[in-house]
C-alpha positions in Angstrom: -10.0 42.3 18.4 -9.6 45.0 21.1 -11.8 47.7 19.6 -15.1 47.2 18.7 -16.4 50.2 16.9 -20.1 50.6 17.1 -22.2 50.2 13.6 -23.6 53.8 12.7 -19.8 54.6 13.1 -18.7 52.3 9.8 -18.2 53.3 6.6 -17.4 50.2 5.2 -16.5 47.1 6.5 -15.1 43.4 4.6 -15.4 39.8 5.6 -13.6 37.2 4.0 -13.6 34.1 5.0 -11.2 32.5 2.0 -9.2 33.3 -0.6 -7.4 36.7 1.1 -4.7 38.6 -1.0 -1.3 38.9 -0.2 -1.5 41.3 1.1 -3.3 39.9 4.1 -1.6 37.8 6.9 -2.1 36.2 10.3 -5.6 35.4 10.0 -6.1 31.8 9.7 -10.5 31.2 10.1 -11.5 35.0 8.6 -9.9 38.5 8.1 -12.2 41.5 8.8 -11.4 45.0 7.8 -13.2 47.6 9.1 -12.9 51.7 8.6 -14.4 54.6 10.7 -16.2 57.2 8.7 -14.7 60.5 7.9 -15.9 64.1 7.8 -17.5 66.1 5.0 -18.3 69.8 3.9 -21.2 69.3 5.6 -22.5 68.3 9.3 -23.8 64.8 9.7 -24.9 62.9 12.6 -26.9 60.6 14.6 -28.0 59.3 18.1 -29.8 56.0 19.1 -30.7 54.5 21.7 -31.5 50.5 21.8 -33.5 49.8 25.0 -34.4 46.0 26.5 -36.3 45.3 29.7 -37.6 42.1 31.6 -40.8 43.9 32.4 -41.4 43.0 28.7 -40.3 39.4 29.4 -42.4 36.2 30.3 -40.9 34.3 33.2 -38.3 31.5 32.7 -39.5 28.0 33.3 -38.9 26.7 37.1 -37.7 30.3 38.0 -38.0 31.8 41.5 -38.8 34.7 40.3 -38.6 36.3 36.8 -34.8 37.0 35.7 -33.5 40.8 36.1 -32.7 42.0 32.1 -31.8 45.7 31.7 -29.9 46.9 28.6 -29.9 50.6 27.6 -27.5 50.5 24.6 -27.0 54.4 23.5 -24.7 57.1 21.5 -23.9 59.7 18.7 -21.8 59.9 16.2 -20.9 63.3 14.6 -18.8 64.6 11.8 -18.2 68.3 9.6 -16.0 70.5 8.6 -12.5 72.2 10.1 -11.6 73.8 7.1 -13.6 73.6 4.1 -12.4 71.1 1.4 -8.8 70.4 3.6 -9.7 69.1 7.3 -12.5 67.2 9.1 -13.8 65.6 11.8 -15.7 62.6 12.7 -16.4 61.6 16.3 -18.4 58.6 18.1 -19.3 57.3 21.5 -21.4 54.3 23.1 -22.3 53.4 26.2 -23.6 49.6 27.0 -25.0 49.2 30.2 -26.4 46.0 30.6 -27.8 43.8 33.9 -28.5 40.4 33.4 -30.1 37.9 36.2 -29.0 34.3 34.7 -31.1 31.4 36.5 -29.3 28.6 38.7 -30.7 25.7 39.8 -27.8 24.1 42.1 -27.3 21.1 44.7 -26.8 22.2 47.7 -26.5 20.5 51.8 -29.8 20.0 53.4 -30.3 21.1 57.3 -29.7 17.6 58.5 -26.9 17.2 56.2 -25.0 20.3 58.1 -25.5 18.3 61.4 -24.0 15.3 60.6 -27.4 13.4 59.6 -27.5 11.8 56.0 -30.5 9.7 56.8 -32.1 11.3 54.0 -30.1 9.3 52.0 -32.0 6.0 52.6 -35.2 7.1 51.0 -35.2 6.7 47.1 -37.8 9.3 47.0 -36.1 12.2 48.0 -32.1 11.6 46.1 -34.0 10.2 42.7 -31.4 6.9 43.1 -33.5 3.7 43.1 -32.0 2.4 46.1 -31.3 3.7 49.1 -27.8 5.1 49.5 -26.2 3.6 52.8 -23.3 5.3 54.5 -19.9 3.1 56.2 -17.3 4.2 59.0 -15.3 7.1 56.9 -11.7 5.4 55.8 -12.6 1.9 56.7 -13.7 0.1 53.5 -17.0 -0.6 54.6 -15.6 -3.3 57.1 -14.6 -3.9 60.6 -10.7 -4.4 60.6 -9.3 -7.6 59.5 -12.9 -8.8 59.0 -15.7 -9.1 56.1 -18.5 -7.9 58.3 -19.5 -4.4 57.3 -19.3 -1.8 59.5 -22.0 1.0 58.3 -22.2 4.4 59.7 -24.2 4.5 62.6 -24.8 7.1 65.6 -24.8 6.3 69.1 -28.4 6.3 69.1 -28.2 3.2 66.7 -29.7 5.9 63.7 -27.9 5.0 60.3 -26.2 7.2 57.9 -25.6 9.8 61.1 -22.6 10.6 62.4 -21.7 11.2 66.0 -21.0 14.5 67.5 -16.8 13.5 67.7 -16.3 12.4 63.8 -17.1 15.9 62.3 -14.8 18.7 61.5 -15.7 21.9 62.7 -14.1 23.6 59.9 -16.7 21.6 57.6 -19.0 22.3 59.4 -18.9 25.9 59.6 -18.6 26.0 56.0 -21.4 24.2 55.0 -23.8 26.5 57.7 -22.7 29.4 55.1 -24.6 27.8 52.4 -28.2 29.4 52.1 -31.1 27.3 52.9 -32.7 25.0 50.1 -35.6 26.6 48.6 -36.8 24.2 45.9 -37.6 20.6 44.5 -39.9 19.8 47.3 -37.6 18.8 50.0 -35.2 16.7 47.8 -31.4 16.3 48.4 -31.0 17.7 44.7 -31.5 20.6 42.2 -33.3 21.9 45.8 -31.8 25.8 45.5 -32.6 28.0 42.7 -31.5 31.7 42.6 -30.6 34.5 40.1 -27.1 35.3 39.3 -27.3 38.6 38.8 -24.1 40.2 36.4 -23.5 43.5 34.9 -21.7 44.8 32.5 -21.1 48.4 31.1 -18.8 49.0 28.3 -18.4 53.1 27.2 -16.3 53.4 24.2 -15.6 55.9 21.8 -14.0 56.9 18.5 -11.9 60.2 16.9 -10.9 61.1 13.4 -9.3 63.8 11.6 -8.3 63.7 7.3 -6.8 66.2 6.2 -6.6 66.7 2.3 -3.2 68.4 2.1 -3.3 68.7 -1.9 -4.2 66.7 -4.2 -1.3 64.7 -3.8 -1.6 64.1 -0.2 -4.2 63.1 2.3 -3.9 61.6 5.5 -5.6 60.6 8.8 -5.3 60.1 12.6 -7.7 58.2 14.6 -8.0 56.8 17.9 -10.3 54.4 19.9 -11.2 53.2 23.6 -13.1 51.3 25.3 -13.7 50.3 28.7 -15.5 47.4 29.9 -16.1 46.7 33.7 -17.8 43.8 34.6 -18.8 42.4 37.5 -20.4 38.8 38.6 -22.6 38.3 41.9 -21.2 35.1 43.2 -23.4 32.3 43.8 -23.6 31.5 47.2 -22.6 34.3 49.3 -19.4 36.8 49.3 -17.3 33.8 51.0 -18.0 30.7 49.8 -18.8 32.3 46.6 -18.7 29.6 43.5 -18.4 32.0 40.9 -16.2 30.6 37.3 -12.8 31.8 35.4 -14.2 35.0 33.8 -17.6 34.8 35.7 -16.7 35.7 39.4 -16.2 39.4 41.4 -14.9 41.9 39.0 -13.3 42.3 35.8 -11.8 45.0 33.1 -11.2 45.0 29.6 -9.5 48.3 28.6 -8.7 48.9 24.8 -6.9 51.5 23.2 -6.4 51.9 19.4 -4.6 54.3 17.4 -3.8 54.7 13.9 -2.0 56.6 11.4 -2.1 56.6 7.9 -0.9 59.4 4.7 -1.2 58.2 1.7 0.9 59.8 -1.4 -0.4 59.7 -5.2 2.8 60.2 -7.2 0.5 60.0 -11.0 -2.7 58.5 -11.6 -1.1 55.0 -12.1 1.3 55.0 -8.7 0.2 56.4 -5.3 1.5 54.9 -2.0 0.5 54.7 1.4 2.0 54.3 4.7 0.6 53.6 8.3 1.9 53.1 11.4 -0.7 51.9 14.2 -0.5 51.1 18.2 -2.6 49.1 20.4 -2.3 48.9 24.1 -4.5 46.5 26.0 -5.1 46.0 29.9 -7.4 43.0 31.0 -7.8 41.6 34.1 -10.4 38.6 35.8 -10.8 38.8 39.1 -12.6 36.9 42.0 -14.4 37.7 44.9 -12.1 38.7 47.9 -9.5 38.7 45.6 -7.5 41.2 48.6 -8.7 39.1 51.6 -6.7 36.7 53.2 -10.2 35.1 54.1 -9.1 31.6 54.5 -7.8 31.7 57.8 -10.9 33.4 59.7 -12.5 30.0 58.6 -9.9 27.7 60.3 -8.2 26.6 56.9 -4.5 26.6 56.9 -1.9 26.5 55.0 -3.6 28.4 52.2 -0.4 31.1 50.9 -2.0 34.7 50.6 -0.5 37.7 48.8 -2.7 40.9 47.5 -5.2 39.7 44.5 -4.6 36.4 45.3 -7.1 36.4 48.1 -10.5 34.5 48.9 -11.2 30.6 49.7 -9.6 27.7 48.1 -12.1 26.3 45.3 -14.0 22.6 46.2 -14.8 20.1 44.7 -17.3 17.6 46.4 -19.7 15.8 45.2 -23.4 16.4 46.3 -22.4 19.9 45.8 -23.3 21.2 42.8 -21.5 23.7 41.0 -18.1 23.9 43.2 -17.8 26.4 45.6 -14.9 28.7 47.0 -12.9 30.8 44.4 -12.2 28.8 41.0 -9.2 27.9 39.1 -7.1 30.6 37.3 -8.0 33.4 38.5 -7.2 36.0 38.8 -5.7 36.9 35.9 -3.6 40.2 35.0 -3.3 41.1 31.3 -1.3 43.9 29.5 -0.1 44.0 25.8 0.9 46.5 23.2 1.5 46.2 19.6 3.2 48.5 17.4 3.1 48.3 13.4 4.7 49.8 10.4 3.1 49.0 7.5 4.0 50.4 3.9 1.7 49.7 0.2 2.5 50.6 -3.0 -0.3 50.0 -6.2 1.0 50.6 -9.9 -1.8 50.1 -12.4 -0.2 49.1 -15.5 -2.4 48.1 -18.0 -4.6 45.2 -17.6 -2.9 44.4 -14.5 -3.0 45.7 -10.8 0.5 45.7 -9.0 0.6 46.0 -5.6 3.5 45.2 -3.0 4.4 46.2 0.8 6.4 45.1 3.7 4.9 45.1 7.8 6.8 45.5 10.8 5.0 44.3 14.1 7.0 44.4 17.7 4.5 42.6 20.0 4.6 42.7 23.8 3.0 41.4 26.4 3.2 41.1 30.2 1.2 38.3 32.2 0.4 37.0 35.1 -1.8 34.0 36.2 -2.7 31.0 38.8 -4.5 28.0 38.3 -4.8 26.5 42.2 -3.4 29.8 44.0 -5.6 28.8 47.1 -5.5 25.4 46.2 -8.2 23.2 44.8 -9.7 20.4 47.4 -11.4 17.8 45.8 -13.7 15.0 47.5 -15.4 11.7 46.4 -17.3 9.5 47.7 -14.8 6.9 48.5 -14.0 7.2 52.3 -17.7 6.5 53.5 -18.5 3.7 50.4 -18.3 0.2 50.8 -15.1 -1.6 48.7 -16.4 -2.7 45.6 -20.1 -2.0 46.3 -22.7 0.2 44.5 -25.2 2.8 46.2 -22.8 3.6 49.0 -21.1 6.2 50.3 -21.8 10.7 50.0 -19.5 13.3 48.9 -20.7 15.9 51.7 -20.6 12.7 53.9 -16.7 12.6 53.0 -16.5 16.5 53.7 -17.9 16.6 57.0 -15.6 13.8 58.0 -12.7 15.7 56.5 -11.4 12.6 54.4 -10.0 14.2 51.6 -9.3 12.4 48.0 -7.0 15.0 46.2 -5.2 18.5 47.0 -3.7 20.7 43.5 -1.3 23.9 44.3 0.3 25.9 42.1 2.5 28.3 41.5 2.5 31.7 38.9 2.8 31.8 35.4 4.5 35.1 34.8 5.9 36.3 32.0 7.2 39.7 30.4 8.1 39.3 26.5 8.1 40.5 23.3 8.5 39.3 19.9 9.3 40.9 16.2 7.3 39.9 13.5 8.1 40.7 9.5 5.9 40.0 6.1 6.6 41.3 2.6 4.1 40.5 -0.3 3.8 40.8 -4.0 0.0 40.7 -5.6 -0.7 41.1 -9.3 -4.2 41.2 -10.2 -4.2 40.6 -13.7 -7.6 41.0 -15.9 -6.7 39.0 -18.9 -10.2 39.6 -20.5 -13.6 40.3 -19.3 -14.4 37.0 -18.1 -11.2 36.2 -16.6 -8.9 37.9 -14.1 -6.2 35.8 -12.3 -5.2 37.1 -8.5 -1.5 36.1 -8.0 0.4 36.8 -5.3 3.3 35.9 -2.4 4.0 36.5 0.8 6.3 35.5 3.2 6.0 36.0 7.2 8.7 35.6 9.7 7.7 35.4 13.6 10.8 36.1 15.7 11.0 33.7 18.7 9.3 35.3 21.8 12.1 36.8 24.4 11.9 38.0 28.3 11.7 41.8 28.3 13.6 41.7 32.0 15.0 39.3 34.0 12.9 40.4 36.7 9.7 39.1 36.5 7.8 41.6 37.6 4.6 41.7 35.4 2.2 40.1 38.6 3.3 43.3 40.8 3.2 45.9 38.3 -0.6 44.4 36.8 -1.9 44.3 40.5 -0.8 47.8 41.4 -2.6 49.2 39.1 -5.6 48.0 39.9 
């Protein structure tokens, strides 16, 4: 769906789940049908307001502090007269403004580990492993060369699991120093940072409809619907390392419109007919933090490709580290479609049987753009400071810091510009054979056109990012 009406603003709405008509296509799990109210002779209306508050809240188990929740959910719908008995009006609007803290307990570097010292590692009590976790020369195997004598980490100061001053990046270690201090589990090197993600969301939408009761004969109708939902997701560990997800990070938009219109023509009281045409234009985008900040190379990391919206740190993956951090996969994204649809029915009633038959005409469009590693996703194991073959050894942030890297994913865009035709007919006797019987019969046949490139030039990604 694009538009989601609010539910003072229904006057009817059908959910079927099986056994749909034939006149209805497409859906394969349910069908809904839905339809906005109309006016009357007389004025009618209504406001609300649905209100939710974490000062009414109990706190969350092993919260920090208790979760921000604020939803103020409120509108109006209206309807009346234009001209008495021929034209009316019926009108809605919603706004949803919500802000929601969401709890997360992540894994995070302690202070020694930022320095180069994992000697943390070697006492059970504070990883939760039943052994200690020993650390070896990064990229060696665990051995001296050409030897079987292992060769663990240790500092010139004979300290184990510590790294001298000379076998750590600077790049990795500036970005770890961005990471905000631990703050829970009692000094443990896990689950030892809890914060609230705080997210908002605030959707206005509203709704417009005119009938107009020509003559007997004749009525018809014209609505249209928006919405407009901008979100936007604090990231998790700061503006720059962020660690935000695909549809959970910086700042999104979902913008809807609907519009629909329908006349419908009773030729006697056995025949009438009715035809609709309807539109739907949708623009969606999910963004990320620093989405227009070439960021990655105030930080020392090169060879990161830049362009506008395609901005912020390359996402990583290391273990120790817990969720990822930098700017995830896929995103961002950049969305735009628009439908338009002829649709014609016409119902004979002819005796103990309902006829009805129609044709629909759909051109579908859409234009998008999308990434999965623009930045490039790093990924890190434990590999390059274990021991070959041996359990209990080697540290994901130990493999960072030492800037041994397992894996390295680029990508390039997926952008396309397209549009497809799409064509149904149906035939649908509903046939009462007595009054404990009636038989629905009915066919339909669909034809999806192949999808074809609207241009040759690609140029969905720069029109999408322009506009916002």
């Amino acid at each position: 769906y694009v538009i989601k009406p609010p539910p003072d603003a229904l006057a009817e709405f059908k959910v079927q789940t099986s056994g749909y008509s034939a006149e209805l296509g497409h859906g394969g799990g349910a069908v809904i049908n839905a339809s906005i109210k109309s006016g009357t002779n007389g004025f009618h209306g209504d406001l609300w307001e649905y209100v939710r508050n974490d000062a009414f809240d109990a706190n969350n188990p092993g919260a920090v502090s208790k979760p921000e929740y604020r939803q103020n959910q409120f509108g109006a719908t209206i309807g009346g007269p234009v001209i008495k008995n021929h034209l009316f009006f019926f009108g809605d609007f919603e706004e949803n403004r919500i802000v929601i803290g969401n709890t997360l307990t992540a894994t995070i570097p302690t202070a020694l580990m930022r320095t180069g010292d994992f000697s943390e590692l070697l006492n059970p009590a504070l990883t939760g492993n039943t052994v200690p976790i020993t650390l070896y020369q990064p990229g060696t195997g665990g051995y001296h060369p050409g030897t079987t004598t292992p060769w663990p980490l240790v500092n010139s100061n004979g300290v184990a699991n510590v790294f001298n001053a000379d076998q750590i990046s600077t790049v990795a270690k500036n970005l770890l120093q961005m990471f905000p201090d631990p703050n829970a589990n009692n000094g443990k090197t896990y689950s030892n940072y809890v914060t609230n993600v705080n997210a908002t969301s605030n959707t206005a939408q509203w709704d417009g409809r005119m009938d107009w009761n020509v003559n007997a004969r004749d009525q018809a109708f014209a609505r249209f619907s928006y919405s407009n939902n901008p979100t936007y997701y604090k990231d998790p560990y700061g503006p720059i390392l962020d660690g935000g997800g695909y549809g959970t990070d910086g700042g999104s938009r979902l913008k809807s419109e609907n519009l629909a219109l329908s006349e419908t023509h009773v030729f006697s009281p056995h025949l009438t007919n009715e035809l609709r045409f309807s539109f739907m234009y949708g623009n969606f985008n999910y963004g990320i933090a620093n989405a227009h900040v070439d960021i990655a190379p105030t930080l020392g990391l090169g060879g990161v490709p830049y362009s506008p919206g395609q901005g912020g740190m390359p996402w990583f993956t290391v273990p120790g580290i817990s969720p990822d951090f930098g700017a995830g996969c896929c995103a961002p994204v950049y969305e735009r479609e628009n439908n338009g649809e002829l649709r014609d029915n016409l119902t004979k009633i002819r005796g103990n049987h309902a006829l009805k038959m129609g044709f629909q005409f759909e051109k579908v469009r859409s234009e998008y753009f999308a990434n999965a590693f623009p930045r490039g996703w790093d990924q890190y194991s434990n590999f390059f400071t274990s021991q070959s073959g041996a359990s209990n050894t080697g540290y994901g942030v130990a493999d960072f810091l030492a800037d041994e890297q397992t894996t390295n994913r680029l990508s390039t865009a997926a952008d396309t510009n397209q549009f497809r035709w799409y064509g149904s007919g149906y035939f649908q006797d509903d046939w009462k054979v007595n009054s404990k019987l009636t038989l629905n019969l009915g066919l339909r046949y669909d034809h999806f056109m192949p999808f074809e490139e609207r241009s040759e030039e690609r140029r969905v990604g720069k029109e999408c990012r322009s506009r916002w």
